[in-house]
N, C-alpha and C positions, 0 to 999 in steps of 0.2 A: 254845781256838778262836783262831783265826788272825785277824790284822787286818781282810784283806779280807771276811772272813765276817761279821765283826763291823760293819764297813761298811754292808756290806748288809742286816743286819737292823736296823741303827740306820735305814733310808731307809726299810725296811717298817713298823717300832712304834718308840715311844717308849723313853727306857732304863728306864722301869720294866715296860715291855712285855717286854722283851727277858730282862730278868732273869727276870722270872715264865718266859716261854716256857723260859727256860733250866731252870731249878728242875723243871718239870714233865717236861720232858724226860730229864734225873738221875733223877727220880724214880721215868717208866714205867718198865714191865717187857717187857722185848721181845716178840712174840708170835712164835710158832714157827711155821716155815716153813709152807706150804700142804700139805696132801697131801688125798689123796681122801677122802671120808667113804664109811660103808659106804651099799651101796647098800639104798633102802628109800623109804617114805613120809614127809617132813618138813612141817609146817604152818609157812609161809612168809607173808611180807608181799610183796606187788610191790611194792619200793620205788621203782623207774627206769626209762624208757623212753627209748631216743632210736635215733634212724636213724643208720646208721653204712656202710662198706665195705668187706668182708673186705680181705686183703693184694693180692689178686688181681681188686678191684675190683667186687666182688660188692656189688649194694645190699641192707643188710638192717636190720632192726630189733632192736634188744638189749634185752631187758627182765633186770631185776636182780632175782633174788628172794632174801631173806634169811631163814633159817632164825631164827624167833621163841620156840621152848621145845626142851627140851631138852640133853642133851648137846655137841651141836653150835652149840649158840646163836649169832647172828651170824656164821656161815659164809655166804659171800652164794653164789651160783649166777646162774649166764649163762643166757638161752635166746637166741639167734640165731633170728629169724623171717626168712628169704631171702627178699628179691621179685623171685623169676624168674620167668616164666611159667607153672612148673611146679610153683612152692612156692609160688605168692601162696594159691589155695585153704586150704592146711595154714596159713597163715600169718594169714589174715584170721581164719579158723576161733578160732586162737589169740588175736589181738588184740581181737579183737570180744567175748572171756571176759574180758577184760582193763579194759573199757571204752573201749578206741581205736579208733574211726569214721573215726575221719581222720587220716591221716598226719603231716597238719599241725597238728592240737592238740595241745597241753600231755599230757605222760601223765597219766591219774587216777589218783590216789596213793592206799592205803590197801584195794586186794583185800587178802584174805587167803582162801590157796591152799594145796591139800594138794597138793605136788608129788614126784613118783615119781621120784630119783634112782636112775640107774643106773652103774654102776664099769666103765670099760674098760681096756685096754693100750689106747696109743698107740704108733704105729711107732718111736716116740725109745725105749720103754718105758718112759715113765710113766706110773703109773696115775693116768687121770684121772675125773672125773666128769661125766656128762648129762642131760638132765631129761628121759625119757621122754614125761610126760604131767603136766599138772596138773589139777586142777578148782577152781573158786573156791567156794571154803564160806562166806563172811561178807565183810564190812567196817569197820574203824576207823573208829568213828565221826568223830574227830578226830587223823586221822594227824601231824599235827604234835606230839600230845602223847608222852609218854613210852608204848610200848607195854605195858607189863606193869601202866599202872593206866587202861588204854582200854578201852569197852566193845565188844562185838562185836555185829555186828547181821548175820542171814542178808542172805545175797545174794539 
């Protein structure tokens, strides 16, 4: 590592910080690039929400769902909710499954969703993936704990 780098992380953590970060980072194991998952039903946590603007200035809202068992485990997925005149319906429809009333509050963390991913070509040709449809099955009791020892309670 180069001086300036080293700089820099001395101004971010302390030197025993630095070494830890360093150590753990030798340590990972790279994760492989992104590619599509098959298309099908996955049981998801909504982990994120927030309001955003496509590249072209489109208002919309991004919810983050993370695939929770299975094969795929921790694969996150996008849904894009548009609020155009024309998509706010399809959109509210979607958020209001979600527990988002208002645009302006906090996301509510902790649906848990079976979401219908679907596999497309994209014009670049890569294949990507979509979230067709979801429905909310339950909720984490206490989404801040570790998933896999949380209870689930219906929605």
């Amino acid at each position: 590592m180069n001086q300036r780098n080293l700089d820099r992380l001395a101004a971010m953590y302390g030197g025993d910080e630095i070494a830890d970060l360093a150590q753990q980072f030798d340590a990972a194991e790279a994760a492989s690039d992104s590619a599509a998952i098959p298309a099908g039903k996955y049981r998801c946590l909504a982990v994120s929400g927030e309001l955003h603007k496509s590249r072209g200035g489109t208002p919309g809202y991004r919810v983050t769902f993370c695939i929770d068992e299975g094969e795929h485990r921790n694969v996150r997925l996008r849904l894009d909710c548009w609020l155009t005149p024309a998509a706010m319906p399809m959109s509210k429809r979607d958020l209001v499954k979600l527990g988002v009333s208002r645009l302006d509050s906090p996301f509510p963390p902790g649906q848990v969703a079976e979401v219908t991913v679907v596999k497309y070509c994209d014009d670049d040709g890569i294949e990507r993936n979509s979230i067709r449809s979801f429905q909310v099955v339950g909720r984490v009791a206490d989404p801040t704990i570790d998933p896999d020892f949380s209870p689930t309670t219906p929605a």
